[in-house]
C-alpha positions in Angstrom: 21.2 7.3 24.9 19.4 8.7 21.8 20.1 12.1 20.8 17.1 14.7 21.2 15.6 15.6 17.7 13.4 18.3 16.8 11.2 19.6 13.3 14.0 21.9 13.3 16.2 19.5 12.6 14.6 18.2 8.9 15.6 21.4 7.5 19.5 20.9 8.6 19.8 17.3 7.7 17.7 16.2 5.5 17.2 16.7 1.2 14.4 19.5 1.2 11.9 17.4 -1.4 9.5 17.0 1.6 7.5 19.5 3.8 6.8 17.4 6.5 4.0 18.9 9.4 5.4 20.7 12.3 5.4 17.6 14.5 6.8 14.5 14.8 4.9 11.4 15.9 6.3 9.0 18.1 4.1 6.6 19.3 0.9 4.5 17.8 -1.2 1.9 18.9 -4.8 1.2 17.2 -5.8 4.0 15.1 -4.3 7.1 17.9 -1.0 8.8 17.5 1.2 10.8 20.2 3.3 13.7 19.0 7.0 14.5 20.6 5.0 17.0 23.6 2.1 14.0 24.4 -0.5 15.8 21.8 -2.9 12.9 20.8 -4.4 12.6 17.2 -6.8 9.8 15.7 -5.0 8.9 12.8 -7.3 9.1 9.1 -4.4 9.0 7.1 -3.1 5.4 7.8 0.4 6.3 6.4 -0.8 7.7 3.1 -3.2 3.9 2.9 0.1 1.8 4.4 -1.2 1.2 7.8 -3.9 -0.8 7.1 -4.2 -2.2 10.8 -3.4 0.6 12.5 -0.3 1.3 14.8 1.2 -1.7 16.3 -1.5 -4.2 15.7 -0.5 -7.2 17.8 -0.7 -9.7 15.5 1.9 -7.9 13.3 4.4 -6.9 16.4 4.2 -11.0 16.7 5.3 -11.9 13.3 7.5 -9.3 13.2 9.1 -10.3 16.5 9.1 -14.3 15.5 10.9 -13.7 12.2 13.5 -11.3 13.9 14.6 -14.1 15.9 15.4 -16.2 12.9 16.2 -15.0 9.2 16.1 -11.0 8.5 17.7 -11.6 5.2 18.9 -13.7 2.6 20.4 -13.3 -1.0 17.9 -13.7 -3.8 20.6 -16.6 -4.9 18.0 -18.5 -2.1 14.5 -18.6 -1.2 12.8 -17.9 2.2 9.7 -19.5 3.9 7.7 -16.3 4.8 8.0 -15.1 1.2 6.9 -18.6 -0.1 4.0 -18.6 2.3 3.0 -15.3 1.2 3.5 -16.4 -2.2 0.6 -18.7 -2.2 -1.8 -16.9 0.1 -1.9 -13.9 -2.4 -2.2 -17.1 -5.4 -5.0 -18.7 -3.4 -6.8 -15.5 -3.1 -6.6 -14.2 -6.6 -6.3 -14.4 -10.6 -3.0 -14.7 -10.0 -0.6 -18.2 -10.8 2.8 -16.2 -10.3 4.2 -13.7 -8.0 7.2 -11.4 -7.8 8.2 -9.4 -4.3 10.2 -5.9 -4.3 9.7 -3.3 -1.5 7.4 -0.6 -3.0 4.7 0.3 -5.6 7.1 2.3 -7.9 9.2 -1.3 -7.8 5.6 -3.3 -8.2 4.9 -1.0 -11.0 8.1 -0.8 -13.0 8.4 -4.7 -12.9 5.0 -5.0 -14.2 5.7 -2.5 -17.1 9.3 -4.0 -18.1 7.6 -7.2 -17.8 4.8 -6.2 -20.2 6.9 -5.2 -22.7 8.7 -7.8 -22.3 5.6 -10.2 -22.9 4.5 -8.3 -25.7 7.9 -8.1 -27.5 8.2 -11.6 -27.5 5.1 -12.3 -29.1 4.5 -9.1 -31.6 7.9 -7.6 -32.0 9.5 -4.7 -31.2 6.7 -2.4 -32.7 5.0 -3.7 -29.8 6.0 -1.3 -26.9 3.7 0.8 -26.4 1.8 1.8 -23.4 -1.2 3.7 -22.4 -2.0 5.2 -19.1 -4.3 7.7 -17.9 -4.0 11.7 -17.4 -4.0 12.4 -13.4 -2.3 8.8 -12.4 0.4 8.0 -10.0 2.5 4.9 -10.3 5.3 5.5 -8.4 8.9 7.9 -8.7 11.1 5.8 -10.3 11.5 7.4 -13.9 9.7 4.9 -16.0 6.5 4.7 -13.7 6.5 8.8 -12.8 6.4 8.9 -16.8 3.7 6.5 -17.0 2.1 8.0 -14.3 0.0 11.3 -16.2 1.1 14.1 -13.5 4.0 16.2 -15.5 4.6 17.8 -12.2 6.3 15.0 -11.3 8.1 14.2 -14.5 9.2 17.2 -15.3 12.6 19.2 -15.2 14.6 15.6 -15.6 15.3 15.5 -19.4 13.7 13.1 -22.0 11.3 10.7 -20.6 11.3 7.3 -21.4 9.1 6.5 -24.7 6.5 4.8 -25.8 3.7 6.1 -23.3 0.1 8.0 -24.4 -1.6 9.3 -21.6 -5.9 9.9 -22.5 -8.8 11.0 -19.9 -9.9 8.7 -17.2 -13.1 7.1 -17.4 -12.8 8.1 -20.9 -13.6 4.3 -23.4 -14.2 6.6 -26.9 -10.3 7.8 -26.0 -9.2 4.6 -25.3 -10.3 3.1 -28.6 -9.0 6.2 -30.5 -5.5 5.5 -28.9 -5.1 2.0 -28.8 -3.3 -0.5 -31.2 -1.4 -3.3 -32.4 1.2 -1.9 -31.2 -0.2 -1.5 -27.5 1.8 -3.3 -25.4 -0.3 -2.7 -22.1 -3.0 -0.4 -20.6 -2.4 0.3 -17.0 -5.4 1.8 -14.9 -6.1 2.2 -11.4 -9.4 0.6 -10.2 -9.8 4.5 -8.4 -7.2 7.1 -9.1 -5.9 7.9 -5.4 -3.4 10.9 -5.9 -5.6 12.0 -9.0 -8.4 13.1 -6.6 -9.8 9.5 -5.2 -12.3 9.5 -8.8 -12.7 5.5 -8.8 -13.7 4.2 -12.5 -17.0 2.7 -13.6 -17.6 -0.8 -14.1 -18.4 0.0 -17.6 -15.4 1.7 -18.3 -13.6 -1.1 -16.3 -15.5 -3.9 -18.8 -14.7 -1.9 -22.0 -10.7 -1.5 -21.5 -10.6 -5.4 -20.6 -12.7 -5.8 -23.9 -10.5 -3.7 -25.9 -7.1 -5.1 -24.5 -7.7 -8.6 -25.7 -9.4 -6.9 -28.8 -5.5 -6.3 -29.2 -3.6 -8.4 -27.6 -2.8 -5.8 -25.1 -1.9 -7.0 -21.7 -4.4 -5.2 -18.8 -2.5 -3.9 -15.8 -3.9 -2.9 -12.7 -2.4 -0.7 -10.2 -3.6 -1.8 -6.8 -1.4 0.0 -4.6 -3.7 2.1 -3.0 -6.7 0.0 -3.3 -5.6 -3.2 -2.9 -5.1 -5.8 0.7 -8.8 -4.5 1.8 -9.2 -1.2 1.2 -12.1 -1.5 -1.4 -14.0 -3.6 0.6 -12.8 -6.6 -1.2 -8.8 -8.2 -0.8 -8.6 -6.4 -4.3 -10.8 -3.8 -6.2 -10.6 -6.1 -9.4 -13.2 -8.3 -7.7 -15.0 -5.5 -6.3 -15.8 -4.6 -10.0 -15.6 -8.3 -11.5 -12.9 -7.1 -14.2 -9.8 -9.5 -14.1 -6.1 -7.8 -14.7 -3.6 -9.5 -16.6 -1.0 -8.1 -14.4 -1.5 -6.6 -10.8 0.5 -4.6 -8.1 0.4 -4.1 -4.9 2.6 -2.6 -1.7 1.1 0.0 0.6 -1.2 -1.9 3.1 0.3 -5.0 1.8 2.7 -4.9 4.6 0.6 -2.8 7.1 3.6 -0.4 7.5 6.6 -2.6 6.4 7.9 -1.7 3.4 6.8 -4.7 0.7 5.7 -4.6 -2.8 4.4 -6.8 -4.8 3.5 -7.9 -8.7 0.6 -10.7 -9.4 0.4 -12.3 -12.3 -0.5 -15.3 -14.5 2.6 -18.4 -15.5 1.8 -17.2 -18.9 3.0 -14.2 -18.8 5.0 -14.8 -15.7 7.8 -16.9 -17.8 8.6 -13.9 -20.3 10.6 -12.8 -16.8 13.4 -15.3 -17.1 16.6 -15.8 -14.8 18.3 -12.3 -14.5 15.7 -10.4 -16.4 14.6 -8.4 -13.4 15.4 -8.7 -9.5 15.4 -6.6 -6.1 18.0 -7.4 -3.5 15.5 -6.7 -0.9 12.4 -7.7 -2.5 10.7 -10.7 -0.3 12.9 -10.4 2.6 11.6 -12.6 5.1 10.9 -9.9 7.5 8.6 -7.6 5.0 6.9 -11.5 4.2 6.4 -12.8 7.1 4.1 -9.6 7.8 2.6 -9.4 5.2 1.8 -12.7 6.1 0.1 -11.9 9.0 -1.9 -9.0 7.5 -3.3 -11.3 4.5 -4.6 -13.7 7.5 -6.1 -10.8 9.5 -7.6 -9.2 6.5 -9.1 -11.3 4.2 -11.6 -12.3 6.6 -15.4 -11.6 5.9 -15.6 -9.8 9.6 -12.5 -7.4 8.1 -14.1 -7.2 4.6 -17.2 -6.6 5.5 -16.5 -4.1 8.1 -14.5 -2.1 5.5 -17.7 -1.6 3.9 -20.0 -1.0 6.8 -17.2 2.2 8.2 -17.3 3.6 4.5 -21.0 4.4 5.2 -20.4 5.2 8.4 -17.9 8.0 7.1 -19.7 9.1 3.6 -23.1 9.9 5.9 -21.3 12.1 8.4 -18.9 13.7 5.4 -22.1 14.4 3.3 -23.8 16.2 6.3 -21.0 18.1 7.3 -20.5 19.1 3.5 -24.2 20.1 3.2 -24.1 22.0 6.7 -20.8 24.3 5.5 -20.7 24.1 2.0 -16.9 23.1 1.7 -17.1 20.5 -0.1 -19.5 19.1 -3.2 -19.3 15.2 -3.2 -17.7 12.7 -1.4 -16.6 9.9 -3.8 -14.4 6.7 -3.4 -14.6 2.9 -2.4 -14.3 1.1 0.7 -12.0 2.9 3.3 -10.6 5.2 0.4 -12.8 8.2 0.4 -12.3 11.9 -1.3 -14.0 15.1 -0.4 -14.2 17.0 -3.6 -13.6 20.6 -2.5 -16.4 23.3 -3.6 -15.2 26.1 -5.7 -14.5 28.8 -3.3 -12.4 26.6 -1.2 -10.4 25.0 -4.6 -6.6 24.8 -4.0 -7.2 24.9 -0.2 -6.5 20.9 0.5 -3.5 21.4 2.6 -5.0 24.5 4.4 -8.1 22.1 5.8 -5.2 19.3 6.3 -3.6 21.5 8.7 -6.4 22.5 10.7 -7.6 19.1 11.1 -4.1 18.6 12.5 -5.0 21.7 14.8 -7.9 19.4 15.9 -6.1 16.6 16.4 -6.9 14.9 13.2 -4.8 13.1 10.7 -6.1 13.5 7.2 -4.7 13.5 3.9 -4.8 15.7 0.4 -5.1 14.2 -2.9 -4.4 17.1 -4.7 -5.2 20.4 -3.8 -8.8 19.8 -4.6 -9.5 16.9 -2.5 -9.1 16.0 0.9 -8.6 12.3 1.3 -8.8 9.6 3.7 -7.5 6.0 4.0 -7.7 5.3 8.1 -7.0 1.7 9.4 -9.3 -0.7 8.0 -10.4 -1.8 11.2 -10.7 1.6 13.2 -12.9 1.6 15.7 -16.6 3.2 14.8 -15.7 5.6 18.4 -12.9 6.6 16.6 -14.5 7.4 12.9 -16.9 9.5 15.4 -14.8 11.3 17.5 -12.0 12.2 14.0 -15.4 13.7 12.6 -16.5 15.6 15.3 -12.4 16.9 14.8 -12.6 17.1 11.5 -16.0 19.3 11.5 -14.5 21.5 13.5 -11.8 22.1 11.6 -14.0 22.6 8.5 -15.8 25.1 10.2 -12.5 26.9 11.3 -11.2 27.5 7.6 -14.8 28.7 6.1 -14.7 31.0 9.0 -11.3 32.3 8.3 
């Protein structure tokens, strides 16, 4: 018999680098969640943009449930047919000639940055090492990517930082060119900075650092953890904007809540990653493949795609009405099902207090920052659900101005 647990318990058990919300879900199915006392919420936040079918899609309880039955796991001294399946879906549907699984972002991120070093050592030397992010990016926690990643919050207070990285503004091409050399080994750039406020970048900008990486020889990686598997309104951002990556990553809704990470990537620059250069015990486990599998099938689908695109509106002309009727927030910016509302001024710093009452409401949403509120639902969420969270979520609005 399972033991009873309570949100009384995290603070006994568990290491305190989380505040988690005062309840504890424990059932899902669609785009609805039930809480430990039978309290219902429609669910906005889709696991921070992991859940990209929602709760306990059937298709994915049947891969899931098939694999089980067969292979969980196998050494990465073999191969496995889920991963090699997966392998080629994501090659057939991108850029990409070459993939490499792990089981997050920060492990899709730091292989794409040891292996762009790699690349560019090969060819230019060791001068060539360096890389250049962006100011108000999030690649992951490991130490390398949460120092590429431009947040010092979350690189602080753990001694020197790994070298070689230059952080410049977002959006920013003059700052680019001013930092970029030779001896640029790779510029990493989300398509649309998620934890940085949900701000996605213009196609110009986009055009300009692809320009200026092959100006100088610099490999161009894009981190498509957030936006990637759908969430755009395309499989992958980089084809929403027409701007091709040299290197991309992937995990989140990759796995529609099962923990899988991927890199993409061409043979090219793929074979710089030779035997025992890089590996994850874990990484393309037949489970996490097989579906991930299933969500590549159900998602890349013009009916999915499309429909990503038609609930964006669907959300931005109800967010920009309740904005306008009580002034909380200013703009509401993002792509696809990846949407921000930038907070006004009075209410700046107050993310997490309009998170809460939307939880009040029976709302799942999301902060990105304490400026924005964020959302990143289930790609296919029904349009009676967008409704109904909104009518939730403008009550909720209306609840903090009031206070």
């Amino acid at each position: 018999m399972s033991q009873a647990v309570s949100r009384a318990d995290f603070d006994q058990v568990m290491v305190p680098n989380y505040a988690p919300a005062d309840y504890i879900p424990v059932k899902g199915v669609g785009s609805r969640v039930w809480d430990q006392s039978g309290k219902e919420y429609i669910d906005f936040a889709g696991g921070i943009a992991v859940n990209s079918l929602g709760h306990a899609h059937p298709k994915l309880v049947a891969a899931l449930n098939e694999q089980a039955q067969k292979v969980w796991h196998v050494s990465n001294s073999l191969t496995n047919e889920p991963a090699l399946r997966l392998a080629r879906k994501l090659i057939d549907a991108t850029f990409a000639e070459r993939v490499f699984f792990c089981n997050s972002g920060a492990e899709a991120n730091e292989a794409a940055f040891k292996l762009a070093r790699k690349f560019a050592i090969d060819n230019g030397g060791a001068d060539k090492h360096e890389i250049i992010a962006t100011a108000n990016s999030f690649h992951g926690r490991t130490f390398f990517t949460v120092t590429v990643g431009g947040q010092p919050k979350y690189s602080d207070g753990f001694g020197p930082r790994p070298g070689g990285v230059t952080h410049i503004a977002y959006n920013d091409l003059a700052a680019l060119k001013a930092a970029i050399s030779d001896k640029t080994a790779a510029v990493v750039v989300e398509p649309v900075q998620g934890e940085g406020g949900v701000l996605p970048a213009t196609l110009e900008y986009l055009k300009g650092v692809r320009e200026l990486c092959d100006q100088h020889k610099a490999l161009l990686v894009f981190d498509e953890v957030q936006t990637g598997v759908g969430r755009s309104g395309s499989l992958f951002a980089y084809q929403e904007y027409g701007v091709t990556p040299d290197i991309l990553t992937s995990a989140k809704s990759l796995g529609g809540g099962f923990p899988i990470g991927a890199m993409l990537t061409t043979a090219a620059i793929a074979k710089h990653f030779g035997v025992g250069t890089h590996g994850s015990t874990y990484g393309g486990n037949p489970l996490a493949c097989a579906v991930a599998e299933a969500v590549i099938d159900t998602v890349n689908t013009p009916e999915v795609l499309q429909g990503v695109k038609a609930k964006h509106d669907r959300f931005k002309t109800r967010l920009d009405a309740i904005g306008k009727a009580t002034g909380a927030f200013t703009q509401v910016r993002g792509l696809g099902l990846l949407l921000g509302c930038v907070l006004a001024d009075a209410y700046k710093g107050k993310a997490k207090d309009f998170m809460t009452a939307a939880a009040r409401e029976g709302l799942m949403v999301l902060q990105a920052g304490p400026d924005v509120i964020r959302f990143a639902p289930s790609l296919v969420i029904p349009d009676a659900d967008i409704d109904e969270g909104l009518t939730r979520f403008e009550r909720a609005v209306k609840s903090v101005v009031a206070a």
